[in-house]
C-alpha positions, 0 to 999 in steps of 0.5 A: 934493771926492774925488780917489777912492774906496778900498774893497771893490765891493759892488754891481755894476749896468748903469752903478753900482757900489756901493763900500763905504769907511768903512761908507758905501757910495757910489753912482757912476755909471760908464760900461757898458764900465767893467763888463768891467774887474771879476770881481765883487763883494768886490774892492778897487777904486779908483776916481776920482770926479767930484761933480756937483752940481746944485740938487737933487741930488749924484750921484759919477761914477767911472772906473778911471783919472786919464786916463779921468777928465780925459776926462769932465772935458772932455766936461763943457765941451762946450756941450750935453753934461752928465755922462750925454752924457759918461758915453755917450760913455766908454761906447762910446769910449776916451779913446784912441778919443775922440782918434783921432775928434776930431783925425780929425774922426771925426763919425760915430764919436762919434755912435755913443753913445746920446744923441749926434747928430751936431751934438753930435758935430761940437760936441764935435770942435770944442771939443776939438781943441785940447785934446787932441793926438797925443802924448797919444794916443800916450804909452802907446806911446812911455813907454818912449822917451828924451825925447830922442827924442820929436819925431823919433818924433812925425814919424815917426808923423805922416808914417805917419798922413798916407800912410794918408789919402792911400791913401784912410783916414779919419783916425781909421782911421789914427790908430787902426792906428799908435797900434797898431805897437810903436815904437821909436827907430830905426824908420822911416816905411815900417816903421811903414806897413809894420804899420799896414796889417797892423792896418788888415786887422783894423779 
């Protein structure tokens, strides 16, 4: 029904915003890391939105990004998790973060959201793996390449992520130090390794 809301932030709460468009001020749920993203009230701010609507009640969940969004939207199709389980889980997680922890089977950092256990997380890795790839996880990262050159860096990244699992990493580990070394088109595997164990100093 709303794709987002534009308008001036009045209200600022534990996990809602109060934003005001049109002289109607609409109450949005939004995940608590979401809150560090604003310098107070009386900014602009867009802000994308998810209706829920249940049979006795309509409530707007809100996220700054589209990706942040579509993220909820899959958590939502987890058998067992509704709107405050997905909401939990953005709370504590990125969407790159959420990535990172499905395609390494990372159980236990998902279960870090309150509310999550660890079946729900095994659920959530199980039902989303095959949604969600590492190309995604990496597109920020690599925005700014040729097309051209996208498998071959694909390659280069995976072949990075599979030496640090072999060194004894967890894969969400892994995944999580290459998506953090500056990419370019000729850099190769040991050059990538080279950086990620640099950022695996500071995990």
């Amino acid at each position: 029904m709303y794709s987002y809301i534009k308008g001036e932030l009045v209200e600022i709460m534990d996990d809602v915003i109060v934003v005001e468009a049109g002289q109607i001020g609409y109450n949005i749920h939004i995940p608590a890391s979401m809150i560090d993203n604003f310098t107070g009230t009386g900014q602009d701010v867009k802000i994308y939105t998810y209706l829920h609507v249940k049979e006795d009640d309509m409530q707007l969940y809100g996220f700054l990004t589209r990706d942040d969004l579509n993220i909820f939207k899959l958590l939502l199709g987890v058998s067992g998790i509704g709107p405050k389980g997905a909401l939990a889980v953005l709370s504590v997680m990125t969407p790159d973060d959420l990535r990172f922890a499905v395609l390494g089977e990372d159980a236990k950092a998902i279960a870090k959201a309150p509310g999550i256990g660890n079946k729900t997380a095994q659920r959530v890795i199980l039902e989303l793996k095959d949604k969600l790839s590492l190309e995604d996880a990496f597109e920020a990262k690599t925005a700014h390449v040729a097309e051209t050159n996208t498998n071959s860096l694909s390659s280069v990244k995976n072949e990075a992520v599979q030496a640090l699992t072999a060194l004894g990493y967890s894969a969400s580990e892994a995944l999580k130090a290459v998506n953090g070394v500056e990419l370019t088109e000729d850099i190769t595997v040991e050059e990538v390794l080279k950086e990620a164990l640099k950022q695996m100093a500071f995990l």
